[in-house]
N, CA, C and O atoms as a GROMACS GRO file, in nm:
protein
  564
    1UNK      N    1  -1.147  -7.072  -5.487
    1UNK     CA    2  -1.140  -7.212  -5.521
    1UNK      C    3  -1.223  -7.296  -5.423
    1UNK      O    4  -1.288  -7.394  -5.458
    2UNK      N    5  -1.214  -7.241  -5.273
    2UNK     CA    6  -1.265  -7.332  -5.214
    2UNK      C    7  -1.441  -7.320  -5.235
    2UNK      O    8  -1.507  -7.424  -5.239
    3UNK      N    9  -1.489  -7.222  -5.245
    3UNK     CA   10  -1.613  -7.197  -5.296
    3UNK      C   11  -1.677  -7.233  -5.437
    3UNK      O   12  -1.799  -7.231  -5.451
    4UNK      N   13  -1.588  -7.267  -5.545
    4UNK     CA   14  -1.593  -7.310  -5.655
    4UNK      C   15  -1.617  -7.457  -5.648
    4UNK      O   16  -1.700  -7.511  -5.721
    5UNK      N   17  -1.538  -7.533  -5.550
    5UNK     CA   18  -1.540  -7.642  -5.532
    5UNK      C   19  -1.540  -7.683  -5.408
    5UNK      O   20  -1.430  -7.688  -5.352
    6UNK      N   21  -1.690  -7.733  -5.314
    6UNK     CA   22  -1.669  -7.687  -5.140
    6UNK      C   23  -1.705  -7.831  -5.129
    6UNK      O   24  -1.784  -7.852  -5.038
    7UNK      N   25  -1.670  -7.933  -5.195
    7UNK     CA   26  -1.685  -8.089  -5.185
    7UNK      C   27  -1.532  -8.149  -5.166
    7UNK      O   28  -1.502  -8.259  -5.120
    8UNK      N   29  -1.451  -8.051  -5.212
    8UNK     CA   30  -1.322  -8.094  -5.252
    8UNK      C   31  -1.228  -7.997  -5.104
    8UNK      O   32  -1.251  -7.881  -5.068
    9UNK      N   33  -1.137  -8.084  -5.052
    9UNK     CA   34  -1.046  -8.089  -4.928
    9UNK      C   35  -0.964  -8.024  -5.045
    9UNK      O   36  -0.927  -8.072  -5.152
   10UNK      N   37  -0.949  -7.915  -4.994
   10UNK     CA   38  -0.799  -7.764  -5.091
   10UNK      C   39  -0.774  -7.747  -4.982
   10UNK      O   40  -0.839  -7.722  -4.881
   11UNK      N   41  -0.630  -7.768  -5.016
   11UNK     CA   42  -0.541  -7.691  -4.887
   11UNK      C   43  -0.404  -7.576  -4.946
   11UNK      O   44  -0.334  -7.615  -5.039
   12UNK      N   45  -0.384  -7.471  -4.896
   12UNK     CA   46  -0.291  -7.381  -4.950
   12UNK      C   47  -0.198  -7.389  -4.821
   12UNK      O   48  -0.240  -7.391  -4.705
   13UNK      N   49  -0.025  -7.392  -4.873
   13UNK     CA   50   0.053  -7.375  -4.751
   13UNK      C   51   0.113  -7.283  -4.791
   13UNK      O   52   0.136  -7.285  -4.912
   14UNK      N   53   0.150  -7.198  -4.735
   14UNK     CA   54   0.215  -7.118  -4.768
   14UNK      C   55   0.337  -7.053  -4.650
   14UNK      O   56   0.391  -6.943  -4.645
   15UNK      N   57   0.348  -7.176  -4.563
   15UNK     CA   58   0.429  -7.114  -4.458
   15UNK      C   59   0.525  -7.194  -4.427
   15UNK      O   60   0.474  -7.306  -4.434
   16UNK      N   61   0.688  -7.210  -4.382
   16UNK     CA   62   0.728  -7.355  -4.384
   16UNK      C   63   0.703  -7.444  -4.334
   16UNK      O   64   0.791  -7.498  -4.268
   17UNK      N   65   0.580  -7.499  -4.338
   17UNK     CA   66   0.542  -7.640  -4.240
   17UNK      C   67   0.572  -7.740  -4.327
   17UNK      O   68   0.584  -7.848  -4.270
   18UNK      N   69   0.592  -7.744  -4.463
   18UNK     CA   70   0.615  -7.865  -4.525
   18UNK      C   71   0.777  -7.851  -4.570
   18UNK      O   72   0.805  -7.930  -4.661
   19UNK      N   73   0.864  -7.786  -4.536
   19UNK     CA   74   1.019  -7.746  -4.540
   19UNK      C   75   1.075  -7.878  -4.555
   19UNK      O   76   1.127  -7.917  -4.660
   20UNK      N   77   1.063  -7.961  -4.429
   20UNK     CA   78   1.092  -8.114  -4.435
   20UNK      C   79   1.027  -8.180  -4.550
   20UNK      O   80   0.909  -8.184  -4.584
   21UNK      N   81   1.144  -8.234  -4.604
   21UNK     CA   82   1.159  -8.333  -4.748
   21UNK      C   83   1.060  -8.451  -4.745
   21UNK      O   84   1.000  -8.499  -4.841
   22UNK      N   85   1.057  -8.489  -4.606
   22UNK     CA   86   0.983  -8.617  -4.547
   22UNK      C   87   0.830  -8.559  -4.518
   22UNK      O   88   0.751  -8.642  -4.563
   23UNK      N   89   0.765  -8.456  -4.462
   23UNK     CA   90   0.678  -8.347  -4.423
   23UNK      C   91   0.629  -8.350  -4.605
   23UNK      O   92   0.526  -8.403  -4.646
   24UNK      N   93   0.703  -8.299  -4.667
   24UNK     CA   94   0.659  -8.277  -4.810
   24UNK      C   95   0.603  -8.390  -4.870
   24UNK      O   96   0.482  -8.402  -4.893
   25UNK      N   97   0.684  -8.468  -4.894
   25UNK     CA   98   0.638  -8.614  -4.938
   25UNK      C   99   0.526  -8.689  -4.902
   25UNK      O  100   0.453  -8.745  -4.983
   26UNK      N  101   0.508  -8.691  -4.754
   26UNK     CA  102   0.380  -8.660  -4.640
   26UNK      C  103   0.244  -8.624  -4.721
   26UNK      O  104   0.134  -8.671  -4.748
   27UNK      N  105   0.311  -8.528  -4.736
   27UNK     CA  106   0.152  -8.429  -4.809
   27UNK      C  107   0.091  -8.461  -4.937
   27UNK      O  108  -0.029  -8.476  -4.959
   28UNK      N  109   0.201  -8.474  -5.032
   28UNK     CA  110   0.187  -8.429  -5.157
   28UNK      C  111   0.143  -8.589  -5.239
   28UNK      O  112   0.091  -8.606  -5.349
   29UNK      N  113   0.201  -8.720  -5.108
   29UNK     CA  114   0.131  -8.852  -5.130
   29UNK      C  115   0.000  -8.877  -5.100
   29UNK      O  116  -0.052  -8.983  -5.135
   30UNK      N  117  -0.074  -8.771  -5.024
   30UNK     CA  118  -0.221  -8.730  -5.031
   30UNK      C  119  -0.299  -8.674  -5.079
   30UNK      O  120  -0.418  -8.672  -5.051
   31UNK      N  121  -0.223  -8.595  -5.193
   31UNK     CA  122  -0.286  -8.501  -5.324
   31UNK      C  123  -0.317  -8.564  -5.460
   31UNK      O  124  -0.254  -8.647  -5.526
   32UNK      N  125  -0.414  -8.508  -5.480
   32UNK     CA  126  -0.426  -8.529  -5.629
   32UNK      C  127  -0.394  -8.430  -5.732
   32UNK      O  128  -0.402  -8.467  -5.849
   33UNK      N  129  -0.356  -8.307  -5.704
   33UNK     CA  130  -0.392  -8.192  -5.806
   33UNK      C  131  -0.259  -8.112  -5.714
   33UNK      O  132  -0.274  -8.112  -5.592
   34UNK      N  133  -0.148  -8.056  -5.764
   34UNK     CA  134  -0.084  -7.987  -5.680
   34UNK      C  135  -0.068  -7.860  -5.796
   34UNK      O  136  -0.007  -7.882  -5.901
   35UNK      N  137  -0.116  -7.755  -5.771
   35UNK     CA  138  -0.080  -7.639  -5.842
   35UNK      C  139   0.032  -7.567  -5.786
   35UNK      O  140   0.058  -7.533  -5.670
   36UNK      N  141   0.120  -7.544  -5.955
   36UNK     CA  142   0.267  -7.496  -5.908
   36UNK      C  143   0.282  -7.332  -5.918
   36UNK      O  144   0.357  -7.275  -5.997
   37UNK      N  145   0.199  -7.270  -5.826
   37UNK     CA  146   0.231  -7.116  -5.833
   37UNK      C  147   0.382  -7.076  -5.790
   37UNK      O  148   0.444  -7.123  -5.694
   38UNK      N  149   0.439  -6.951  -5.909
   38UNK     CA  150   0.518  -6.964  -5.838
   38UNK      C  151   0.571  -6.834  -5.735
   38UNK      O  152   0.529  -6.719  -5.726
   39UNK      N  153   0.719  -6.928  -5.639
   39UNK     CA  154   0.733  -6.820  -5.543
   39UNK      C  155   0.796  -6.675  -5.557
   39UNK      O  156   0.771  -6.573  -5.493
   40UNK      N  157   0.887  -6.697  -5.660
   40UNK     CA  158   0.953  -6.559  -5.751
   40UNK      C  159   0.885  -6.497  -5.798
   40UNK      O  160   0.782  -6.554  -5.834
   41UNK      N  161   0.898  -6.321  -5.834
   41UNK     CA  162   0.858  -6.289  -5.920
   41UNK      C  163   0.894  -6.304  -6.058
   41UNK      O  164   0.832  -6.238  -6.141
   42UNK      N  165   0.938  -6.342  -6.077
   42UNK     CA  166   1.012  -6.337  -6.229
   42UNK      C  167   0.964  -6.473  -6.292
   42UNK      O  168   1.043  -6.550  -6.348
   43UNK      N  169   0.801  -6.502  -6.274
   43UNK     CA  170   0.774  -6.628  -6.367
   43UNK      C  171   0.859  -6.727  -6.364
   43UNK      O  172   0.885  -6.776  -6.474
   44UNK      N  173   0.936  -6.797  -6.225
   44UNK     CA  174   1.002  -6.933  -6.271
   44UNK      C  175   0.911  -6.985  -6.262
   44UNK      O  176   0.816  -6.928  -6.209
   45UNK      N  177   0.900  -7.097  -6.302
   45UNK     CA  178   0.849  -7.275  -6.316
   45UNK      C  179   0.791  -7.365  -6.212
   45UNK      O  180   0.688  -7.428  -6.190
   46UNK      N  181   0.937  -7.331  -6.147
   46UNK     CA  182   0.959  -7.362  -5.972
   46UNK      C  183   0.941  -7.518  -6.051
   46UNK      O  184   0.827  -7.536  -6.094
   47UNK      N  185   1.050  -7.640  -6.078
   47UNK     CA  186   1.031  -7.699  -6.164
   47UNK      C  187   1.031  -7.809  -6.080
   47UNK      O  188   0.980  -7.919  -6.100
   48UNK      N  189   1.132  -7.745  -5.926
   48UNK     CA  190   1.126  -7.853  -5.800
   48UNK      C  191   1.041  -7.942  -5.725
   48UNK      O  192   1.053  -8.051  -5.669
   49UNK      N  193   0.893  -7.798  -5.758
   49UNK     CA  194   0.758  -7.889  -5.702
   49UNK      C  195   0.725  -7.958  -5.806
   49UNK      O  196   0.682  -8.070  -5.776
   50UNK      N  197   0.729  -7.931  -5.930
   50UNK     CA  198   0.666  -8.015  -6.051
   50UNK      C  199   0.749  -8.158  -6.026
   50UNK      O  200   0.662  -8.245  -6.037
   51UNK      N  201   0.859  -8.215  -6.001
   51UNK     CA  202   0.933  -8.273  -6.005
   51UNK      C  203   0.862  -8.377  -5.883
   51UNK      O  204   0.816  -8.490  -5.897
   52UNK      N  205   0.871  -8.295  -5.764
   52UNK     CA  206   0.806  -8.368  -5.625
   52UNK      C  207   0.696  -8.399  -5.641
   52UNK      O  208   0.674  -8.517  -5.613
   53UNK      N  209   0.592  -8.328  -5.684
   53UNK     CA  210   0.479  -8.374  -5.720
   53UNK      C  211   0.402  -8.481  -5.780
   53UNK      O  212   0.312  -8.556  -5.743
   54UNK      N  213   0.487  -8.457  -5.914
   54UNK     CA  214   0.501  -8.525  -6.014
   54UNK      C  215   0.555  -8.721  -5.937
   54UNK      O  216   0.465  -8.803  -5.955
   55UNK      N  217   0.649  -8.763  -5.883
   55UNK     CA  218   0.704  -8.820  -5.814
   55UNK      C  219   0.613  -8.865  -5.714
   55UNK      O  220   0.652  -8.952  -5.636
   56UNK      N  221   0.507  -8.821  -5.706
   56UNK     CA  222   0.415  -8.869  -5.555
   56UNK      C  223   0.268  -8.924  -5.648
   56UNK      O  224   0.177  -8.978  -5.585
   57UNK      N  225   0.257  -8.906  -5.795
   57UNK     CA  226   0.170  -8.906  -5.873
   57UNK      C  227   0.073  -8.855  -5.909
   57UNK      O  228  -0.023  -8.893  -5.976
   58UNK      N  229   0.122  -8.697  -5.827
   58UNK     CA  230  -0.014  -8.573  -5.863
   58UNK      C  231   0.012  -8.524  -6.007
   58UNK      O  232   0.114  -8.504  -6.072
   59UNK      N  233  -0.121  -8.512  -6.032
   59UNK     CA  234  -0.134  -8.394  -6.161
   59UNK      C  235  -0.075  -8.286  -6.125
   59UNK      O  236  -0.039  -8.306  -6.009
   60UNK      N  237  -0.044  -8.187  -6.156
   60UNK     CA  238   0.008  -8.089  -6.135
   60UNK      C  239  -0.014  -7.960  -6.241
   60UNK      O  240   0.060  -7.960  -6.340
   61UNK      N  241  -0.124  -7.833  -6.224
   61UNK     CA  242  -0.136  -7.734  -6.273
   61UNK      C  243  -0.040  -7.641  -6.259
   61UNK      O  244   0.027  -7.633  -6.156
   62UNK      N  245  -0.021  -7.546  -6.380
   62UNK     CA  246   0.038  -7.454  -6.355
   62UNK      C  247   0.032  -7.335  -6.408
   62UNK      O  248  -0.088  -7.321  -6.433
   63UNK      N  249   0.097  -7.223  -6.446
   63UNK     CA  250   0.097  -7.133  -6.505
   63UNK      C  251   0.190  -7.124  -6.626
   63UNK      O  252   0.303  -7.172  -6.624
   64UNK      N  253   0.134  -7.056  -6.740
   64UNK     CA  254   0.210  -7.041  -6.841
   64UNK      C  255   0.305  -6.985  -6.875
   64UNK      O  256   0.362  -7.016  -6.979
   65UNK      N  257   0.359  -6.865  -6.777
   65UNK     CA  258   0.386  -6.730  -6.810
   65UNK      C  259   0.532  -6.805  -6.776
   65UNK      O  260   0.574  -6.766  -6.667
   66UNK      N  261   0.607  -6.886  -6.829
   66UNK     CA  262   0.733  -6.914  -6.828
   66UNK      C  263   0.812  -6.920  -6.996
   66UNK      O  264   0.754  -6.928  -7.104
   67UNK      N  265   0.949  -6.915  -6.971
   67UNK     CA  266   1.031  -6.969  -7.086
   67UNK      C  267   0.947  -7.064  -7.224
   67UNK      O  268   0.879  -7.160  -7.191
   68UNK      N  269   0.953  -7.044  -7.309
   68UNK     CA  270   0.891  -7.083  -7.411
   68UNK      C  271   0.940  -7.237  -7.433
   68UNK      O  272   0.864  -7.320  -7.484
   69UNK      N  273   1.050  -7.265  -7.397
   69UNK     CA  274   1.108  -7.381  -7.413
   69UNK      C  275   1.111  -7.518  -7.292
   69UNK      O  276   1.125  -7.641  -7.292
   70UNK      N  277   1.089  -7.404  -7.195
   70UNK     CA  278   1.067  -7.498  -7.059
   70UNK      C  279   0.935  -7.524  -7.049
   70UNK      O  280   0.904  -7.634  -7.002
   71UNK      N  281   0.836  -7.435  -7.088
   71UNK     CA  282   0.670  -7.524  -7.106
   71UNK      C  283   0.708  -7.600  -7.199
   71UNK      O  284   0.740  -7.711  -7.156
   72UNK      N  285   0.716  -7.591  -7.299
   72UNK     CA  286   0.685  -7.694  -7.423
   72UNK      C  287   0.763  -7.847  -7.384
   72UNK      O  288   0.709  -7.953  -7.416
   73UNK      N  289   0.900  -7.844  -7.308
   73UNK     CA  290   0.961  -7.972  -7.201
   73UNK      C  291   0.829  -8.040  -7.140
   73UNK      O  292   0.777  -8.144  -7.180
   74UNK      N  293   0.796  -7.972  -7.054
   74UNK     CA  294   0.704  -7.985  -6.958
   74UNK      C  295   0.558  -8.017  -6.987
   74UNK      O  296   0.471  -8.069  -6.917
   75UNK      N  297   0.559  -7.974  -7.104
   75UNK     CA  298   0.383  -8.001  -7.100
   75UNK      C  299   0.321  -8.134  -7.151
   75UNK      O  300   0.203  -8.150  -7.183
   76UNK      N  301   0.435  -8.237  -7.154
   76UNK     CA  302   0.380  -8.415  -7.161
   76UNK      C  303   0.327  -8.418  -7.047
   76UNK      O  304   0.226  -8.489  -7.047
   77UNK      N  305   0.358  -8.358  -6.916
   77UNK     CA  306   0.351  -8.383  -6.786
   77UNK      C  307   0.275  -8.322  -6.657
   77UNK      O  308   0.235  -8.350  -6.544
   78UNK      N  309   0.287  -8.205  -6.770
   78UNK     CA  310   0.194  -8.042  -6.673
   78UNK      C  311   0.102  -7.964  -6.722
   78UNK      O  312   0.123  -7.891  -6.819
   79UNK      N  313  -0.004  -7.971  -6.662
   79UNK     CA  314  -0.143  -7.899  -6.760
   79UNK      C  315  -0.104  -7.758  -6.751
   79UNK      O  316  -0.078  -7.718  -6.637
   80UNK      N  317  -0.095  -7.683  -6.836
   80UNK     CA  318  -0.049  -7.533  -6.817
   80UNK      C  319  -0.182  -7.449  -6.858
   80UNK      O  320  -0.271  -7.485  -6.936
   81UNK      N  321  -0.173  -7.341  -6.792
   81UNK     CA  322  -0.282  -7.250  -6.815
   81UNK      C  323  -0.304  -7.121  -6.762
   81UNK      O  324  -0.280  -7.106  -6.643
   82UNK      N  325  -0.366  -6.972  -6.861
   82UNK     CA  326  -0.355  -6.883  -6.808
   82UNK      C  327  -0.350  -6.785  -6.663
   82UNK      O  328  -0.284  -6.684  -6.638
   83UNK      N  329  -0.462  -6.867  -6.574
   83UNK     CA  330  -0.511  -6.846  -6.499
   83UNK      C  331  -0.539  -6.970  -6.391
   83UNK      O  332  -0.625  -7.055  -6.416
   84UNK      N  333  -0.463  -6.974  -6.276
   84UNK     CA  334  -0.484  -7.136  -6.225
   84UNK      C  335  -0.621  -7.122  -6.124
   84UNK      O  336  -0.681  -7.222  -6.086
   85UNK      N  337  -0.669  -6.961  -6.079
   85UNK     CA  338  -0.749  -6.976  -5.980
   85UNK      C  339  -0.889  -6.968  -6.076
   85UNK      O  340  -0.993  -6.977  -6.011
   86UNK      N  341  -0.900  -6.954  -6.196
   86UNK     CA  342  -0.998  -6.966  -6.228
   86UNK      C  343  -0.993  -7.055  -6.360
   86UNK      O  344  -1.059  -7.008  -6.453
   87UNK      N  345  -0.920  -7.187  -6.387
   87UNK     CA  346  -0.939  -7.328  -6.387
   87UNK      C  347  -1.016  -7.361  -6.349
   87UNK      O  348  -1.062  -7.313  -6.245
   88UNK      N  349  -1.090  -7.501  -6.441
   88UNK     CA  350  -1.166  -7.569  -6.431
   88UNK      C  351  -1.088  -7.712  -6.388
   88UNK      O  352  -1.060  -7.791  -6.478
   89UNK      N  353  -1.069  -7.730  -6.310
   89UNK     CA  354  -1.035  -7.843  -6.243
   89UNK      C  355  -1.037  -8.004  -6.292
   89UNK      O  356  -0.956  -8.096  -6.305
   90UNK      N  357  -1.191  -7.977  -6.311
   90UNK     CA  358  -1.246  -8.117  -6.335
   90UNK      C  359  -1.237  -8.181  -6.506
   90UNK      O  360  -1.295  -8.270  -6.569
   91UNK      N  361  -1.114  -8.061  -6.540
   91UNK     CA  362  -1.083  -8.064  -6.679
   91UNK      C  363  -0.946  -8.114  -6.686
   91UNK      O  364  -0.922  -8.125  -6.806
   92UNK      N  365  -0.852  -8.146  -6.623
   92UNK     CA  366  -0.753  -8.188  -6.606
   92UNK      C  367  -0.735  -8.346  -6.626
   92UNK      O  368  -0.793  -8.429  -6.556
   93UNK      N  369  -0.641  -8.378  -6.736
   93UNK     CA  370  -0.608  -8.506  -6.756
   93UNK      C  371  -0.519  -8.567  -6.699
   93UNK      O  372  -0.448  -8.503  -6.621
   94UNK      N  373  -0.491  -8.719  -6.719
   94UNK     CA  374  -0.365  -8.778  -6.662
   94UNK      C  375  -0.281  -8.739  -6.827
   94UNK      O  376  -0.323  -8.745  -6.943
   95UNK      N  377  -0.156  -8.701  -6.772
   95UNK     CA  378  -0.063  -8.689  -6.833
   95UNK      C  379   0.080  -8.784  -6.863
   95UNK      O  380   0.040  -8.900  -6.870
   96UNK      N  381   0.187  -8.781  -6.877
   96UNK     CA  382   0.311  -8.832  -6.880
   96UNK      C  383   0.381  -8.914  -6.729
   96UNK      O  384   0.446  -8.836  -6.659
   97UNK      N  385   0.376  -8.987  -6.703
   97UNK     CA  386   0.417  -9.051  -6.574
   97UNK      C  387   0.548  -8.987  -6.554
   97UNK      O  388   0.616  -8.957  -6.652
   98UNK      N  389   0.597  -8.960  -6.413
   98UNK     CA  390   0.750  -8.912  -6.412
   98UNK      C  391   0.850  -9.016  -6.402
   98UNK      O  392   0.966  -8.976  -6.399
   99UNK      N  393   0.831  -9.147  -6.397
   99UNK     CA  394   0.912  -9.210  -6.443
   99UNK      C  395   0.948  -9.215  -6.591
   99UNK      O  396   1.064  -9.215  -6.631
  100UNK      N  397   0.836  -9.219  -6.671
  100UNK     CA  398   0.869  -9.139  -6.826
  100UNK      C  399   0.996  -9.044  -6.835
  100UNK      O  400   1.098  -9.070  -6.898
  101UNK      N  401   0.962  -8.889  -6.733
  101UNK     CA  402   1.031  -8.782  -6.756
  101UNK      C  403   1.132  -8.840  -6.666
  101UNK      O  404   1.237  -8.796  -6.713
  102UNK      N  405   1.150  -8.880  -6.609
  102UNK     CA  406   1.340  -8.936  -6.549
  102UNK      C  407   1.392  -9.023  -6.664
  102UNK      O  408   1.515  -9.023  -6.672
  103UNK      N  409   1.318  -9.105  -6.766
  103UNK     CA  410   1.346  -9.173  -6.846
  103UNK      C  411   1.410  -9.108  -6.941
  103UNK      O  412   1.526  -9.138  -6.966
  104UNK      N  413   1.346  -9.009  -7.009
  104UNK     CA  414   1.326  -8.903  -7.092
  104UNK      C  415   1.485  -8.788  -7.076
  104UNK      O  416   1.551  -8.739  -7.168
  105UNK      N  417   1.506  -8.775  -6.909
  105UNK     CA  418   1.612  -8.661  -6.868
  105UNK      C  419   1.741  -8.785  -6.857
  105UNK      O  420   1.859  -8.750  -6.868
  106UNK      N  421   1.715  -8.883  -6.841
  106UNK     CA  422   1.858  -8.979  -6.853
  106UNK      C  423   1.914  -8.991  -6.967
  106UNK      O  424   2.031  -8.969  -6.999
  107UNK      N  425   1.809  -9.032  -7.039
  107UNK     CA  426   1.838  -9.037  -7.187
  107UNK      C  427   1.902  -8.875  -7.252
  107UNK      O  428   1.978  -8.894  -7.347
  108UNK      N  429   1.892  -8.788  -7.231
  108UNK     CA  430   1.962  -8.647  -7.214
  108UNK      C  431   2.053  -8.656  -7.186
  108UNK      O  432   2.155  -8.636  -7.252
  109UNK      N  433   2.039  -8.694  -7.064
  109UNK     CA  434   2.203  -8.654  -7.030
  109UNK      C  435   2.314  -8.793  -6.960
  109UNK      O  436   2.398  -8.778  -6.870
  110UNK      N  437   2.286  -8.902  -7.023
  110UNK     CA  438   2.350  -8.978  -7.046
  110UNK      C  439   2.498  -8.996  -7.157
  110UNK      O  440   2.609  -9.031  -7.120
  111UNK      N  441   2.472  -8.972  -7.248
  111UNK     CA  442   2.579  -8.898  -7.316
  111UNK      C  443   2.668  -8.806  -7.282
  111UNK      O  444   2.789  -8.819  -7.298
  112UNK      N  445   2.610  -8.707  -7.232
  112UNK     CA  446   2.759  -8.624  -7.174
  112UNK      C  447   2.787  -8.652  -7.042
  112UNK      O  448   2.887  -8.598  -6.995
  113UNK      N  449   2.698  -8.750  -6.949
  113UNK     CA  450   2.817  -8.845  -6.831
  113UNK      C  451   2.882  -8.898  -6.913
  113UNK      O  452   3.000  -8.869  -6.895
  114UNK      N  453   2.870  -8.953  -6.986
  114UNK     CA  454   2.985  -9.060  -7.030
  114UNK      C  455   3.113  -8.997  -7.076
  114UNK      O  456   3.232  -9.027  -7.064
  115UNK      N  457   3.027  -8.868  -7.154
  115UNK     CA  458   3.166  -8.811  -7.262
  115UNK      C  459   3.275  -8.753  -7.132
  115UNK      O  460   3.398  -8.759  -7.131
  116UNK      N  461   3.153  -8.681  -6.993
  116UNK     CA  462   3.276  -8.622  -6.853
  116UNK      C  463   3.347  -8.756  -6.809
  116UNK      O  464   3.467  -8.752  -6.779
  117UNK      N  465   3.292  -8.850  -6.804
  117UNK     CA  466   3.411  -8.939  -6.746
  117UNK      C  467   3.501  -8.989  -6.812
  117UNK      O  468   3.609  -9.038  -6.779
  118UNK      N  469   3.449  -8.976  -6.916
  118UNK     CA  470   3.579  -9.036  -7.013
  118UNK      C  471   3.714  -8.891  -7.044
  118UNK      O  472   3.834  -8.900  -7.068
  119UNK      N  473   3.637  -8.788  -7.032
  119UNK     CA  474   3.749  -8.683  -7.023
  119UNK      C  475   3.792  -8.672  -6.863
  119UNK      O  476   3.883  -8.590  -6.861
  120UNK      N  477   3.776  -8.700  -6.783
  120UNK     CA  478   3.783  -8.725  -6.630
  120UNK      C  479   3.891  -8.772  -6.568
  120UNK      O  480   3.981  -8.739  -6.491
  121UNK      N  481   3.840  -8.887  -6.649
  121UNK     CA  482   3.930  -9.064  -6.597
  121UNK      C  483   4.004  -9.075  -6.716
  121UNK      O  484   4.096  -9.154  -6.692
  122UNK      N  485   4.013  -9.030  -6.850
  122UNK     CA  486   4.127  -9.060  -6.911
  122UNK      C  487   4.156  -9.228  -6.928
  122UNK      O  488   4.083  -9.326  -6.943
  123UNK      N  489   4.277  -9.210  -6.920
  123UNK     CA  490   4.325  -9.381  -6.924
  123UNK      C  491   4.320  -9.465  -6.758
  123UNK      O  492   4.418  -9.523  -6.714
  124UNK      N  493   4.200  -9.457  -6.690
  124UNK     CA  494   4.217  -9.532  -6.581
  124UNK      C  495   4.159  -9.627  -6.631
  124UNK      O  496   4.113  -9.624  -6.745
  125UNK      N  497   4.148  -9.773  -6.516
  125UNK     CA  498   4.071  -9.864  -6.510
  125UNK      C  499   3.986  -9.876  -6.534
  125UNK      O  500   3.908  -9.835  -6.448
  126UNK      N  501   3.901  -9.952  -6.686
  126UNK     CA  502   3.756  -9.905  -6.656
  126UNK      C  503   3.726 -10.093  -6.559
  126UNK      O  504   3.802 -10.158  -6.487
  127UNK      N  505   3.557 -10.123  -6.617
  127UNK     CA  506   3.520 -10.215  -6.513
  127UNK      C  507   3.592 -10.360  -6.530
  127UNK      O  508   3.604 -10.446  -6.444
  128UNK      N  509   3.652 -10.363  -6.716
  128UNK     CA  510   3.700 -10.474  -6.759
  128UNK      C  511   3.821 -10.523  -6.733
  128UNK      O  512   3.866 -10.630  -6.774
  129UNK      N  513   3.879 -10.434  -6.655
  129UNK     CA  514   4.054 -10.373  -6.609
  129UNK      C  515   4.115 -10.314  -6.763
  129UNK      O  516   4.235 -10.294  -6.782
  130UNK      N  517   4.046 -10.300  -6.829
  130UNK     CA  518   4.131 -10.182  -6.950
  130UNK      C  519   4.175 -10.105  -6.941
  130UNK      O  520   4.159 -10.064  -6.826
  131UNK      N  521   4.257 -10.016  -7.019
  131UNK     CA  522   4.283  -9.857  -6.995
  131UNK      C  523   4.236  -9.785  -7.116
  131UNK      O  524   4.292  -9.797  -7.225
  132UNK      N  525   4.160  -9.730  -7.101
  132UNK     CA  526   4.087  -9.627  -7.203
  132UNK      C  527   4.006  -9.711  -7.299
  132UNK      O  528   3.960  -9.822  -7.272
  133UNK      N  529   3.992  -9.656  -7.402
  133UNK     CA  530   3.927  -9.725  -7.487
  133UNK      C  531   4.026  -9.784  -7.611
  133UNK      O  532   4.124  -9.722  -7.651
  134UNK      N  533   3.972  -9.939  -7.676
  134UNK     CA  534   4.079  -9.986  -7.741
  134UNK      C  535   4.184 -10.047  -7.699
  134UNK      O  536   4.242 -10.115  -7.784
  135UNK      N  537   4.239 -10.045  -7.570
  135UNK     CA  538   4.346 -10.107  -7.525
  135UNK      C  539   4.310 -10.216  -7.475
  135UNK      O  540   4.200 -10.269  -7.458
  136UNK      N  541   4.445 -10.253  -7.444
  136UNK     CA  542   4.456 -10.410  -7.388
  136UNK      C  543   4.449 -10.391  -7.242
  136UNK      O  544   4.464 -10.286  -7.180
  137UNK      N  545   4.419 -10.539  -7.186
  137UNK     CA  546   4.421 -10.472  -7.028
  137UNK      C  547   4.529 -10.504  -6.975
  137UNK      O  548   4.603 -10.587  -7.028
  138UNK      N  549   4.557 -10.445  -6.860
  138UNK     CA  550   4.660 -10.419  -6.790
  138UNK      C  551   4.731 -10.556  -6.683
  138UNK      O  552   4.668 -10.588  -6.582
  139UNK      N  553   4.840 -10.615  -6.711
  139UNK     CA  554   4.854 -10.675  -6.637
  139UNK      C  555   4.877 -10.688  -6.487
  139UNK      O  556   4.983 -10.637  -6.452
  140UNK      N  557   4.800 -10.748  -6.382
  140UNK     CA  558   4.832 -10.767  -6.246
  140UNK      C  559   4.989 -10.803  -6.224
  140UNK      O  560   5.046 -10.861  -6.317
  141UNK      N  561   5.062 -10.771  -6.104
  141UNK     CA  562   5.170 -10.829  -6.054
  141UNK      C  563   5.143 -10.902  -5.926
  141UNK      O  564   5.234 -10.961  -5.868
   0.00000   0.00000   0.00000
């Protein structure tokens, strides 16, 4: 890569120097392109850097060789492709903003917070001083 492209500052870490959350953030607010190889063998996603990345406003390449259902999530947001070291780089679009995809994962799973707290909390207080739903509220003494 670096010979493919010897105009372009590539950096590979691969050791824990970026461990720190703050160290990470550091970095990845100086990137443009963060490719998500991953560290398992077993083809995960590693969906954590896509997430961080994503969050700092890098593009983010990756590999395909995952879950059929977790690319197809992902790919408003993540250029996927067979081969990341022999990508063409300068082919990479802007994609899905991750405020989109937090938009997108609230809207998910907004519904079943509500449905756990309401099986949770039962008949407590909600913010109106009610008890549960339908009732009257509760009088102070």
């Amino acid at each position: 890569m670096k010979k493919k492209y010897p105009e372009k500052k590539i950096e590979f870490v691969f050791d824990e120097a970026l461990i720190d959350a703050n160290k990470m953030k550091q970095a990845l607010a100086l990137s443009k392109v963060v490719l998500n190889i991953p560290f398992y063998s077993n083809d995960s996603l590693e969906t954590h850097r896509i997430h961080n990345a994503l969050s700092c406003g890098c593009k983010v390449l990756s590999h395909n060789k995952c879950e059929d259902t977790l690319r197809r999530f992902y790919e408003p947001y993540v250029t996927f492709c067979d081969d990341v070291t022999n990508f063409d780089f300068e082919t990479i679009k802007e994609k899905g903003s991750y405020e989109d995809l937090v938009k997108m994962l609230s809207q998910l799973f907004y519904p079943h917070m509500l449905h756990t707290i309401k099986r949770i909390c039962g008949n407590s207080i909600d913010e109106e001083g009610t008890t549960g739903e339908n009732q009257q509220p509760k009088s102070s003494l």
